[in-house]
C-alpha positions in Angstrom: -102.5 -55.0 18.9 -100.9 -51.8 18.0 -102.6 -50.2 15.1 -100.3 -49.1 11.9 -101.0 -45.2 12.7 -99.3 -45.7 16.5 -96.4 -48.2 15.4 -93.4 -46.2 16.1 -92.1 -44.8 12.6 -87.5 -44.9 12.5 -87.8 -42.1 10.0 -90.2 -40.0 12.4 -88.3 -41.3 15.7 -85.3 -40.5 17.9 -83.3 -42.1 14.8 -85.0 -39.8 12.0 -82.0 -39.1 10.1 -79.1 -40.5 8.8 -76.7 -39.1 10.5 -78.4 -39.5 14.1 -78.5 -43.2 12.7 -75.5 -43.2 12.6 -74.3 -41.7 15.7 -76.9 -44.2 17.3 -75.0 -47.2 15.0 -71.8 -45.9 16.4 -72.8 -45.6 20.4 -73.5 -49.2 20.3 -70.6 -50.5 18.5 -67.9 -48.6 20.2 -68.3 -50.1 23.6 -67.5 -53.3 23.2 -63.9 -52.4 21.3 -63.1 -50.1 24.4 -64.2 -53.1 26.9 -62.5 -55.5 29.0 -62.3 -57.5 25.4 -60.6 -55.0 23.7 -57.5 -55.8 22.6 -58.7 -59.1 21.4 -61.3 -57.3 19.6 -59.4 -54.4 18.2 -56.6 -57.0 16.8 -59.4 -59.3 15.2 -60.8 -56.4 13.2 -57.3 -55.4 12.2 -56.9 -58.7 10.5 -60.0 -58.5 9.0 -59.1 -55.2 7.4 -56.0 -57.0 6.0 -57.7 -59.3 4.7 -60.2 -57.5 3.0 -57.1 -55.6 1.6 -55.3 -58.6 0.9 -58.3 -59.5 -1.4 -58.5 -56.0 -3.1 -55.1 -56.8 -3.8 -55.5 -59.9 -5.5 -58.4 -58.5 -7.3 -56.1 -56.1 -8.8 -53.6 -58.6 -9.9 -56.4 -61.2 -12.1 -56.9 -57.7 -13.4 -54.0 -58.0 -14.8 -53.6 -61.9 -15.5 -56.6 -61.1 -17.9 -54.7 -58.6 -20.3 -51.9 -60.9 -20.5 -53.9 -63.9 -20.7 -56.3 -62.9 -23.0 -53.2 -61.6 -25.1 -51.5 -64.7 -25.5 -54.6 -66.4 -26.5 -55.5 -63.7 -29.2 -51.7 -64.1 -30.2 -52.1 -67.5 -29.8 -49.0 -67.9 -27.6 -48.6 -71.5 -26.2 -45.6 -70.8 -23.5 -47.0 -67.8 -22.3 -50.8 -69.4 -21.8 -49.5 -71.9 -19.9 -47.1 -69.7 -18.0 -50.5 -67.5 -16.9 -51.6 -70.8 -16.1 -49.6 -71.2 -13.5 -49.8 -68.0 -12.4 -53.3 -68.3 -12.1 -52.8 -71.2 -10.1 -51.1 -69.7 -7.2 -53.3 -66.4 -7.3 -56.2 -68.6 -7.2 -54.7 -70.4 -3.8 -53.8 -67.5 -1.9 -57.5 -65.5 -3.0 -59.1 -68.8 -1.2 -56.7 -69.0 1.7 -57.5 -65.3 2.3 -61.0 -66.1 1.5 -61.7 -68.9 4.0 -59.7 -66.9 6.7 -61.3 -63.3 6.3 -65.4 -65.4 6.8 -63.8 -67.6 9.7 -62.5 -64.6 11.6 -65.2 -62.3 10.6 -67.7 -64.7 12.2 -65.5 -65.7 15.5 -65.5 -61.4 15.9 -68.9 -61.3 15.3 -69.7 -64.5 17.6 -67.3 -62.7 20.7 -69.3 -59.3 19.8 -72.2 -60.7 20.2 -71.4 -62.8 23.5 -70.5 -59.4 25.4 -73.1 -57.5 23.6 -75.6 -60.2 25.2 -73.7 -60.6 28.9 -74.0 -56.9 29.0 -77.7 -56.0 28.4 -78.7 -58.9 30.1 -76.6 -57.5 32.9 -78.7 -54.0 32.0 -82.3 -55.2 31.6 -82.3 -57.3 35.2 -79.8 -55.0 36.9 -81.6 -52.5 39.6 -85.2 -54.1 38.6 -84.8 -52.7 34.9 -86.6 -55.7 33.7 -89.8 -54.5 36.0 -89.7 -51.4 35.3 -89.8 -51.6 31.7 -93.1 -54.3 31.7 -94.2 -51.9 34.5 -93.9 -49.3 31.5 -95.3 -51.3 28.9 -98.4 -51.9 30.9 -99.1 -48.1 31.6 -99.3 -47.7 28.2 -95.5 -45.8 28.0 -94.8 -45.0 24.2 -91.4 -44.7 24.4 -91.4 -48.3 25.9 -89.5 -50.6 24.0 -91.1 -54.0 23.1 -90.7 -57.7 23.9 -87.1 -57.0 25.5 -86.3 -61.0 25.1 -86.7 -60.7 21.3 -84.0 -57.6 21.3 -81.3 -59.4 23.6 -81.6 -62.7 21.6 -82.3 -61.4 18.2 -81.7 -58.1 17.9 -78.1 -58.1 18.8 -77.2 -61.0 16.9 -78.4 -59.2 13.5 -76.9 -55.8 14.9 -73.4 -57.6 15.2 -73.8 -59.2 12.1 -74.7 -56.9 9.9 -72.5 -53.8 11.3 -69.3 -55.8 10.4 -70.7 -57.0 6.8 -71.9 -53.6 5.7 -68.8 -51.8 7.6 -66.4 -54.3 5.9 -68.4 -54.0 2.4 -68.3 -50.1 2.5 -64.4 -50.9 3.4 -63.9 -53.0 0.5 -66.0 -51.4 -2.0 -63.8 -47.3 -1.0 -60.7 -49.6 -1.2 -61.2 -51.7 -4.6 -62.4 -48.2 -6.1 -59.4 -46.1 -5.2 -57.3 -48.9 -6.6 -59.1 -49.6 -9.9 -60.6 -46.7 -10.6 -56.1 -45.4 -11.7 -56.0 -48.6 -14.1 -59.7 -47.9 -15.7 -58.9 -44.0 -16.1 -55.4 -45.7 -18.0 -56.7 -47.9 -20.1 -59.9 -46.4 -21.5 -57.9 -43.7 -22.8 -59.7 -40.1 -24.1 -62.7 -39.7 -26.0 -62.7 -37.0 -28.5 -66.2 -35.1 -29.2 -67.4 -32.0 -31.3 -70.2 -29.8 -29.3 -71.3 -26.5 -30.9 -68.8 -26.8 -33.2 -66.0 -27.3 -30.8 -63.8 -30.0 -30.0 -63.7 -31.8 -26.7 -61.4 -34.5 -25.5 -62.9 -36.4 -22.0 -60.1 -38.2 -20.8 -61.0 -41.3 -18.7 -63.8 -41.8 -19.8 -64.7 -45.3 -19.3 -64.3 -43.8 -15.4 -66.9 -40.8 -15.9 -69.3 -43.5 -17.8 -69.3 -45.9 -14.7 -69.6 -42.9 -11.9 -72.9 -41.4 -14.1 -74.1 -45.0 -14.3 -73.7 -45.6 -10.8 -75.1 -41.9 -9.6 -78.3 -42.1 -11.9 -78.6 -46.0 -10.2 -78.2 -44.9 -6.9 -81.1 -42.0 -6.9 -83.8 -44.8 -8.7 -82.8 -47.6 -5.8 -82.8 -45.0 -3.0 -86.6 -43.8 -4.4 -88.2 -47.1 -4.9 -86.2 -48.5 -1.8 -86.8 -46.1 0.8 -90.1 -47.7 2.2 -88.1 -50.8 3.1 -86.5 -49.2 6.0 -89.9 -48.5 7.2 -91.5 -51.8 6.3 -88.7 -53.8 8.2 -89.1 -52.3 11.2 -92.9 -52.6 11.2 -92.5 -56.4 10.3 -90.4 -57.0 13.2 -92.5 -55.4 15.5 -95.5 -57.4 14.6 -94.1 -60.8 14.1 -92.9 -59.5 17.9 -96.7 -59.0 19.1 -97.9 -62.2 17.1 -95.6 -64.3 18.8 -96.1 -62.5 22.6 -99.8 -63.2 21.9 -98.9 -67.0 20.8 -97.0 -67.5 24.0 -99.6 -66.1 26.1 -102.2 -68.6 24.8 -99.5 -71.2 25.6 -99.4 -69.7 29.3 -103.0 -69.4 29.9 -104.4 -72.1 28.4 -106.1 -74.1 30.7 -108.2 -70.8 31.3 -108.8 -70.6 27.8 -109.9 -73.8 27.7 -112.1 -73.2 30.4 -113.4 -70.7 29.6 -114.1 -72.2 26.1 -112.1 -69.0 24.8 -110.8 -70.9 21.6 -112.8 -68.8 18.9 -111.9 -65.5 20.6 -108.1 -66.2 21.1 -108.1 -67.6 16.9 -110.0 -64.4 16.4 -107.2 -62.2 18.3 -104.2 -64.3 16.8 -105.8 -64.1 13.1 -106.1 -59.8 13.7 -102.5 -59.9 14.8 -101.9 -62.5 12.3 -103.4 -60.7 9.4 -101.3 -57.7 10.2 -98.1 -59.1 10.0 -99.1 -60.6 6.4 -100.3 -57.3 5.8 -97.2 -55.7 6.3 -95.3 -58.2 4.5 -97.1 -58.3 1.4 -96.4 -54.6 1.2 -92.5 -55.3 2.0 -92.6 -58.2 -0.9 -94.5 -55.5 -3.4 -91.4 -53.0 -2.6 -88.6 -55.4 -2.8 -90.4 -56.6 -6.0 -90.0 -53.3 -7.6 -86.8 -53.1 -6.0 -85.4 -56.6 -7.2 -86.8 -55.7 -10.9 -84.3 -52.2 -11.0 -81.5 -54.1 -9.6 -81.5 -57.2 -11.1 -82.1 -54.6 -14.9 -79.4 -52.6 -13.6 -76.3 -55.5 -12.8 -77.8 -57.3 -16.3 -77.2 -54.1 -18.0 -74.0 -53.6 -16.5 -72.3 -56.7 -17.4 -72.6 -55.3 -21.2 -72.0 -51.5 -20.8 -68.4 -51.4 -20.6 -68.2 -53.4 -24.1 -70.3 -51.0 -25.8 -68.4 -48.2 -24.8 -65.2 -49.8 -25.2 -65.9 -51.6 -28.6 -65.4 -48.8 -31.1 -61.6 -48.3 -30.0 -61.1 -52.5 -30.0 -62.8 -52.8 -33.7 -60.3 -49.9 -35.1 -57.6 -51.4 -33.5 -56.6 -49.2 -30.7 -56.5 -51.8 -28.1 -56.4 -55.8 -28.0 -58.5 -58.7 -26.9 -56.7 -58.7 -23.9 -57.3 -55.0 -23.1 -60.6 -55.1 -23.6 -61.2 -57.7 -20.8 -59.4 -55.9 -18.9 -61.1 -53.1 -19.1 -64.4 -54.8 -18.5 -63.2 -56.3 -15.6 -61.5 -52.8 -14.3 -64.9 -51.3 -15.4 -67.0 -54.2 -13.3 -65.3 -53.6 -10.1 -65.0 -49.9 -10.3 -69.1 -50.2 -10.9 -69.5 -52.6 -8.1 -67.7 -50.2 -5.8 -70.2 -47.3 -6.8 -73.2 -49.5 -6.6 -72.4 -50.8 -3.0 -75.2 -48.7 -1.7 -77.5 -50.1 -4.5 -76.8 -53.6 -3.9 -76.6 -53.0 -0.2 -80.2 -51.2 -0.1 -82.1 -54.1 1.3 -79.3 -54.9 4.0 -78.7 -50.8 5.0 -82.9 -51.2 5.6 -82.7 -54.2 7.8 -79.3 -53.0 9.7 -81.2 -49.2 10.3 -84.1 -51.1 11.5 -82.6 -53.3 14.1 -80.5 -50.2 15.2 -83.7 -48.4 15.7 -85.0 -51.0 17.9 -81.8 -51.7 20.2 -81.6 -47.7 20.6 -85.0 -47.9 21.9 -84.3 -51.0 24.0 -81.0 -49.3 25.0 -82.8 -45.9 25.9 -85.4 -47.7 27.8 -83.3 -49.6 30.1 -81.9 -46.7 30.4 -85.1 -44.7 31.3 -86.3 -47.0 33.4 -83.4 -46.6 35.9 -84.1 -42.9 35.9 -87.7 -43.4 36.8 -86.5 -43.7 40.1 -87.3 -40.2 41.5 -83.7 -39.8 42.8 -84.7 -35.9 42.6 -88.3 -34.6 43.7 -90.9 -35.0 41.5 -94.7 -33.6 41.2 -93.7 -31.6 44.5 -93.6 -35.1 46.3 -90.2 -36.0 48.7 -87.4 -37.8 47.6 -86.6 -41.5 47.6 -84.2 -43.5 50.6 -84.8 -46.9 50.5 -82.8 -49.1 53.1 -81.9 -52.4 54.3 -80.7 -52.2 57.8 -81.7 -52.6 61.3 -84.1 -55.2 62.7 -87.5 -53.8 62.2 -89.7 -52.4 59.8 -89.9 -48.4 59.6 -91.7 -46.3 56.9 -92.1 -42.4 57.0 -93.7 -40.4 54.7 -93.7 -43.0 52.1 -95.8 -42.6 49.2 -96.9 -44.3 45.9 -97.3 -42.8 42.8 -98.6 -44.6 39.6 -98.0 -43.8 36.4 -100.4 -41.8 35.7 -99.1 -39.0 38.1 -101.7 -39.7 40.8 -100.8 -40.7 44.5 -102.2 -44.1 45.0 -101.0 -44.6 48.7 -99.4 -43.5 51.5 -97.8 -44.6 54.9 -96.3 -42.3 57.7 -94.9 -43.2 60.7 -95.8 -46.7 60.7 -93.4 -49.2 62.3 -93.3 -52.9 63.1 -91.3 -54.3 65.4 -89.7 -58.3 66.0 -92.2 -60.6 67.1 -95.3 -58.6 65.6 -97.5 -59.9 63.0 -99.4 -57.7 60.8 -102.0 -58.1 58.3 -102.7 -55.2 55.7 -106.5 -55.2 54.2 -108.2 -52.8 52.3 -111.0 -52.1 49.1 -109.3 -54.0 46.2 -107.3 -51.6 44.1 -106.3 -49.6 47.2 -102.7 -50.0 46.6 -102.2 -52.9 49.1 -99.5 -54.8 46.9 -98.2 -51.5 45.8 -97.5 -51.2 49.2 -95.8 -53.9 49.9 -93.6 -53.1 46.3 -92.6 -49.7 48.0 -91.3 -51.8 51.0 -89.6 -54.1 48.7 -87.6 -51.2 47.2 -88.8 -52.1 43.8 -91.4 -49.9 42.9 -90.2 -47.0 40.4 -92.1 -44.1 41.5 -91.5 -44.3 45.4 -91.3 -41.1 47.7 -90.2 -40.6 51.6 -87.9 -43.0 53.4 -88.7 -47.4 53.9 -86.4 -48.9 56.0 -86.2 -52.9 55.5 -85.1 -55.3 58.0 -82.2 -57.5 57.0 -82.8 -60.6 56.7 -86.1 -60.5 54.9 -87.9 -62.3 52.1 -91.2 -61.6 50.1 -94.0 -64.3 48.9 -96.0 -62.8 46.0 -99.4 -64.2 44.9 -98.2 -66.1 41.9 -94.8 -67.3 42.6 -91.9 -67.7 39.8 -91.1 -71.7 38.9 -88.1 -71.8 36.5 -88.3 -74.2 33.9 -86.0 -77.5 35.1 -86.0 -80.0 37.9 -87.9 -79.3 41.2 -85.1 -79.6 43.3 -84.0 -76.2 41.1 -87.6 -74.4 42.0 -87.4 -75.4 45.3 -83.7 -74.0 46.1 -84.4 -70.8 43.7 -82.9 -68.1 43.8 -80.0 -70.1 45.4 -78.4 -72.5 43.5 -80.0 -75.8 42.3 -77.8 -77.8 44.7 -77.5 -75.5 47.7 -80.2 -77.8 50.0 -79.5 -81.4 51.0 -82.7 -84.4 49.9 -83.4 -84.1 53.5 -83.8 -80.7 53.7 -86.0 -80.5 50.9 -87.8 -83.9 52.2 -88.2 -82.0 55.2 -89.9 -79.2 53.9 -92.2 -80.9 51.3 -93.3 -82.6 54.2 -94.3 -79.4 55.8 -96.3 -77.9 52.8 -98.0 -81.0 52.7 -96.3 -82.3 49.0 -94.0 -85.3 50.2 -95.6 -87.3 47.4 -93.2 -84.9 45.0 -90.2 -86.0 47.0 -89.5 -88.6 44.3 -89.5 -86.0 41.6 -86.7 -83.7 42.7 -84.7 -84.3 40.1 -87.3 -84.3 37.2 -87.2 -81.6 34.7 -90.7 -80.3 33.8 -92.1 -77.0 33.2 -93.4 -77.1 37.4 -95.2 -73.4 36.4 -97.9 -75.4 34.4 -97.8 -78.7 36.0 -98.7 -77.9 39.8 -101.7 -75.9 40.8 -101.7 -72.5 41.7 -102.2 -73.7 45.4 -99.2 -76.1 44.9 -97.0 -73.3 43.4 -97.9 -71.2 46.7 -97.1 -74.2 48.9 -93.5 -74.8 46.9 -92.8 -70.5 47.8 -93.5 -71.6 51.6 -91.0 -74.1 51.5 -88.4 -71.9 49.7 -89.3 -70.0 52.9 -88.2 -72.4 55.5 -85.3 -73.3 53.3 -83.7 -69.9 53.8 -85.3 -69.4 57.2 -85.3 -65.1 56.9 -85.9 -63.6 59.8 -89.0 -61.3 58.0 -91.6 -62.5 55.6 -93.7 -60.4 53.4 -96.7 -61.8 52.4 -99.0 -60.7 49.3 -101.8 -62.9 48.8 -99.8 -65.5 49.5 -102.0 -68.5 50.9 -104.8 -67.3 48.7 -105.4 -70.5 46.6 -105.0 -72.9 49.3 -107.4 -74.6 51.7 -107.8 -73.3 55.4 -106.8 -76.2 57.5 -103.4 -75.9 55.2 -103.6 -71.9 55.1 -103.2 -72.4 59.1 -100.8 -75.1 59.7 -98.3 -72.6 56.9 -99.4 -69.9 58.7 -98.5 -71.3 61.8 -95.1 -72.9 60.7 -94.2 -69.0 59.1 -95.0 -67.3 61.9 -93.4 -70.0 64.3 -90.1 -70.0 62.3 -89.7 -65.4 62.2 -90.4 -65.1 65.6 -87.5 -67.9 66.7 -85.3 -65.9 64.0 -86.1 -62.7 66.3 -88.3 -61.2 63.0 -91.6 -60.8 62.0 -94.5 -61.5 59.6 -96.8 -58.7 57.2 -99.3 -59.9 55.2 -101.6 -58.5 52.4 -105.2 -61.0 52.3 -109.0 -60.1 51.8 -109.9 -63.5 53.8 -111.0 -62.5 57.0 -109.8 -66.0 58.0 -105.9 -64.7 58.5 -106.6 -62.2 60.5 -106.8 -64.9 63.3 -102.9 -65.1 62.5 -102.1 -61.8 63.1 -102.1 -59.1 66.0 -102.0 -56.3 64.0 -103.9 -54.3 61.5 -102.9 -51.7 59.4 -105.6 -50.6 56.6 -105.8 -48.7 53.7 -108.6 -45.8 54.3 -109.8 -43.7 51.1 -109.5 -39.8 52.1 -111.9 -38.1 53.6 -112.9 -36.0 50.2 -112.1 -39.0 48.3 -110.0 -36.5 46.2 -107.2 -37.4 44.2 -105.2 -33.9 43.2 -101.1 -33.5 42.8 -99.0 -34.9 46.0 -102.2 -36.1 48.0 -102.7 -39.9 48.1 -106.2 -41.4 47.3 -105.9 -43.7 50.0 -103.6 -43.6 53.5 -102.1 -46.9 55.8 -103.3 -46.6 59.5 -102.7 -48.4 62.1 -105.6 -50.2 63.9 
């Protein structure tokens, strides 16, 4: 769990001041109004801009149905109340028709926004091994690393889309119904006439200068008690975000908790995570408590303000019943409009907090792509990885962790069709880093790999998406890209026919087969695509030898027809017998690890 003094702060971060907040707001909404969807998008918004203006509009004119309603029941005028009746009748069924259509439209832009927002950092987050970079990151202890990117794709973006048209259209409504009440307040609540130091003043407008003082002094109280909420919600996100990882990793690994009988020590990690996140909402409650008590004082008060000030010219007679209401309700928008950022405090806090965390999820995609040492780094060569030719080739390759050390190296090491080769070495050498650096997915790469085409790579623990087994069987092709005999055909081979009735059943296969099935089921994906080049890491490790050498066997049988080859990371002596080669992963003489030197080097035996 990430303690409170490490959690990354949005007032202390890249984001740490309004107007970079901003900026950062803007760079992530502009996109998607100058995309493929623009038109469409650009049009949308103009509606909804008409309609907010439309609604301003009809605002303005119950502002004036009051005067003359009021009026005619003060002057208790029977033809004229029922004329305003009518009037109000047809105001009242154009405000709802523009009502219903501004939330529908609102929500179908918001909806579309969030559809290509979604399409487009998926696209960003598993585009050029982004998505392995980033965990890669995470693990190695990156701060800049943004967290549980599946919570910012799915959540994030919705409340970013969300809540950038609602404020934007709020502040949009709230300049708009200002400008155009704030002319009929400074009209009808006339001058007020004072004597100061024995001089006379006249203030005209003054119902106007009232509601902006009001609003100014209400504004500096909600921004001082408010201000921690910014904080607060961006802290509460990020540890309902690690409570729930943790709660999904018990769910994954649970038959080793159980096994382990790890029960009390997983409740004891879940109630530390636990108690932080009710930590940090208590103190968000406490703050929107003190928060809730100004605000909720504040509108009260307001609702009465404009009649106090307003009273002594009704009571001598200066203006009517019907002027009066009108002023309170000129008064009541023109206040509302100058405590938008009051009432909006809580939802400005949320919206700069889910900003914060999509710039960092934005930026780290970003970075992650720029890991890749394009340029020379720590005095080490340049990257050129390559998929071409018809045998393996590596020169000068070299890979560096994280920490800036030099975990292994290859030069001049080739491997031709027909060969079979079996990499071994200490554990922690850098052996499946190796075969990551041949893959062409391993960040911090140096020298030149060049991959045969027509290859495919068999890690330890093999991905099972969640659906039928004919799906994990055929992935990453599509679900029906093999016929039932081709997939009877294999299953046979791996030794699983009695699954052959279960192609077509939809179960979570990850945590139903055995981790020696799960390896069996990547063999057969194997002899489904028939590559010409397999990579192996670990990958017979949890099954039994007479089945480790009938796979074996049928892998190495099917490469060398295709005209390719086999490499294989293992510790069991066993698969050597498989192989005719050996390449293995010696320390250094010195066994010293210093800038651009590799702790341990690939030779060929």
């Amino acid at each position: 769990m990430t303690d409170s003094h490490t959690l990354p702060d949005p007032w202390r971060g890249p984001g740490r001041s309004w107007s970079t907040f901003l900026k950062d707001a803007w760079r992530l909404a502009r996109p998607y109004f100058h995309s493929e969807e623009r038109w469409r998008a650009r049009l949308m918004l103009f509606v909804i801009v008409a309609l907010n203006l439309g609604g301003v509009y009809m605002a303005v004119l119950f502002n004036q149905w009051y005067n003359v309603f009021y009026n005619a029941l003060q002057d208790k005028n029977v033809a004229v109340f029922w004329e305003q009746m009518v009037r109000f009748s047809w105001l009242a069924v154009i405000a709802i028709i523009l009502a219903v259509y501004k939330f529908y439209i609102t929500q179908l832009l918001d909806l579309r926004w969030r559809a290509w927002m979604t399409r487009t950092y998926l696209n960003k987050w598993l585009g050029h091994y982004r998505f392995y970079h980033l965990e890669l990151a995470r693990q190695s202890g990156g701060t800049a690393v943004s967290d549980n990117p599946d919570q910012r794709i799915q959540e994030d973006i919705a409340r970013f889309t969300g809540s950038t048209l609602g404020i934007s259209m709020g502040l949009l409504n709230a300049v708009v119904t200002l400008v155009s009440f704030i002319g009929i307040l400074w009209t009808l609540s006339g001058s007020f006439s004072f004597t100061l130091g024995g001089s006379s003043y006249t203030l005209p407008g003054y119902m106007v200068w009232a509601a902006i003082a009001y609003c100014a002094v209400g504004s500096i109280i909600a921004h001082y008690i408010g201000r921690a909420l910014i904080r607060l919600n961006f802290w509460q996100e990020w540890r309902e975000a690690d409570f729930r990882y943790s709660l999904v990793r018990v769910r994954e690994y649970s038959e080793a908790i159980a096994l382990d009988r790890g029960e009390p020590a997983s409740r004891e990690q879940l109630d530390y995570r636990f108690g932080h996140v009710l930590t940090n909402y208590l103190n968000l409650i406490r703050t929107q408590k003190r928060l809730v008590w100004f605000t909720s004082f504040f509108q009260q008060a307001a609702i009465i303000f404009p009649f106090l000030v307003a009273a002594p010219r009704y009571f001598a007679g200066a203006i009517k019943l019907g002027d009066l209401i009108q002023i309170s309700s000129a008064f009541g928008k023109v206040q509302d409009s100058l405590s938008w950022f009051i009432d909006s405090y809580p939802a400005l806090a949320s919206w700069r907090a889910t900003t914060e965390r999509l710039t960092s999820f934005d930026r780290g995609v970003t970075e992650s792509w720029k890991m890749l040492p394009e340029v020379e780094q720590n005095g080490l060569e340049g990257w050129e990885h390559q998929i071409a030719g018809d045998r393996l080739e590596l020169v000068h390759a070299k890979a560096q962790l994280p920490s800036g050390n030099v975990q292994v190296e290859a030069d001049a090491l080739q491997m031709q069709p027909g060969e079979t080769v079996l990499v071994q070495g200490p554990s922690g050498s850098g052996k499946s880093t190796l075969l990551r650096v041949i893959a062409g997915i391993w960040p911090l790469a140096h020298g030149r790999v060049t991959l045969p085409e027509s290859s495919m790579f068999l890690p330890q623990r093999p991905y099972l998406p969640h659906g039928s087994l004919r799906a994990a069987l055929a992935y990453p092709a599509a679900e029906n890209a093999y016929s039932d005999a081709d997939l009877r055909r294999v299953l046979e081979i791996v030794r699983m026919l009695q699954l052959v009735e279960q192609l077509d059943h939809r179960e979570n296969w990850g945590h139903k087969l055995s981790g020696g099935e799960q390896q069996r089921v990547a063999i057969a994906r194997a002899l489904l695509r028939q590559p010409r080049w397999i990579f192996a890491d670990e990958a017979t490790s949890a099954l039994d030898a007479p089945t480790e050498e009938a796979l074996y066997r049928e892998l190495i049988a099917m490469v060398r027809a295709n005209g390719g080859g086999l490499l294989s990371v293992a510790h069991r002596q066993s698969v050597a017998a498989f192989h005719d080669r050996l390449w293995v992963l010696q320390p250094n003489e010195d066994g010293a690890v210093h800038q651009g030197a590799a702790a341990y080097r690939v030779e060929a035996v």
